[in-house]
Structures are given as C-alpha cells and as structure tokens.
C-alpha positions in Angstrom: -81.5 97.6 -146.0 -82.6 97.0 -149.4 -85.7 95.5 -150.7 -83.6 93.4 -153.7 -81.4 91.6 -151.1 -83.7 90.1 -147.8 -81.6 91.1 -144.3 -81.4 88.3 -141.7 -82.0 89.0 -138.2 -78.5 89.3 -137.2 -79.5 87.5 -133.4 -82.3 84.6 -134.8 -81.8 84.9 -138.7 -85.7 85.1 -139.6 -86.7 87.9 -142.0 -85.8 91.2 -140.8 -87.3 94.7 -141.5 -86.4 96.5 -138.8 -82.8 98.4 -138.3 -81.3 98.5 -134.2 -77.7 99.0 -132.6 -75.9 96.1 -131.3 -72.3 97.0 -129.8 -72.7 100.2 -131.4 -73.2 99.2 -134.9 -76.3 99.2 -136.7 -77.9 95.5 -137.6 -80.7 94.1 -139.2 -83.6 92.8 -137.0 -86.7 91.0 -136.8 -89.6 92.6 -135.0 -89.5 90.5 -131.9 -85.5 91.1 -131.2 -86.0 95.1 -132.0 -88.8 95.2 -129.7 -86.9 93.8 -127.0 -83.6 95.5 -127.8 -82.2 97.1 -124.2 -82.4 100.9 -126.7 -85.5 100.3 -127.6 -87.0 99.5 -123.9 -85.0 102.0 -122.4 -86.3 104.8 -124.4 -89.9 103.5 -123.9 -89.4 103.0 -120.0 -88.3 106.5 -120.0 -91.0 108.0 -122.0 -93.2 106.4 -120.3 -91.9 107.2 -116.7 -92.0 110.7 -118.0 -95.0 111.1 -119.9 -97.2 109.0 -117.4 -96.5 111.3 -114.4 -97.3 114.2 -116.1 -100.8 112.6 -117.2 -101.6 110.8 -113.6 -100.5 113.7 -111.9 -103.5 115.9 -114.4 -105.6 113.5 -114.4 -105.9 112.0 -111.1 -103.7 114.6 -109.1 -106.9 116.1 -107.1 -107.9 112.4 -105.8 -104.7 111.2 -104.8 -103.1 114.7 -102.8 -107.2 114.7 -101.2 -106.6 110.7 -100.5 -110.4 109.9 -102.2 -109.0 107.0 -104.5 -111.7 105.1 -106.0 -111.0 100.9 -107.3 -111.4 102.7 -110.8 -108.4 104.7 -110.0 -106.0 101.8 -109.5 -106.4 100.2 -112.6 -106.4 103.8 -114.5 -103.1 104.6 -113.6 -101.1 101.9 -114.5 -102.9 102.3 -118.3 -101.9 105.7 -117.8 -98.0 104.9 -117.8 -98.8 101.7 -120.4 -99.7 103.7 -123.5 -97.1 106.4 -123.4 -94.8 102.9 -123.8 -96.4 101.2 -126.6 -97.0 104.6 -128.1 -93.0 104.7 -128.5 -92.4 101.3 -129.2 -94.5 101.8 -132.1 -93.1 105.3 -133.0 -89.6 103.3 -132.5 -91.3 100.6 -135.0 -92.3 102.7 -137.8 -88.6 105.0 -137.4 -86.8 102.2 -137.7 -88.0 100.6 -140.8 
C-alpha cells in the first residue's frame, strides 16, 4: 500500500494500514479485522502454546511436579502463556505494516 492513495479495509472499509490474506490473496486491513484475522490468531495461539510451556515448565516446573502450588501460581501461569500472544500479535502488527 501506498501512502498517496488511502487503502480501505477490504471487510469494514475504515482506513486501513495493515496488509493480511483473505482466500489467499493479500488485502488491505484495519487494525481490528487484522488482529482478529484466523492467520494472525493462529500464529499467536501457537506461539503462545509453545513459548508458554517452555517458560511455565522453567519457571514453575519444581512447584507443580513437587504439587506445592501456591494462589500466586494460578494466576502466574496463565500471564505466562498471555504475553508470548500479544508479543506476536504485535510482532504480526509492526511486520505487516
């Protein structure tokens, strides 16, 4: 996309910066749409799944596999998998512009 001719959002038609796939082709879209593009959570879901395993499993390995889990712990993990995914959604963000 070119800055001398403003893209459309080719699913809501507001401004768009932002370049995903739709049925294989690439589109203009608006920040919103790429965020919730099926790629674009995919990716992240997988990154995350990955990523956050690795880190909860280094980080909190010893308490789980001795059973010692503190309240602390249970709200830990689940930030544990929710950076890795905003992390790539806003890798995906800055790529795709």
């Amino acid at each position: 996309m070119t800055d001398a001719v403003a893209a459309t959002c080719a699913r809501c038609h507001r401004l768009a910066r932002y370049r995903g796939l739709r049925a294989g082709a690439i589109v203009p879209l608006c920040a919103p749409h790429f965020v919730r593009s099926p790629t674009t959570l995919r990716r992240a879901a997988a990154t995350s799944l990955v990523v956050g395993t690795i880190l909860t499993a280094l980080n909190q390995g010893d308490l789980l596999l001795a059973g010692d889990a503190t309240p602390a712990m249970w709200w830990k993990i689940p930030l544990t998998y929710l950076v890795p995914f905003l992390v790539t959604i806003w890798g995906a963000l800055t790529r795709a512009r």
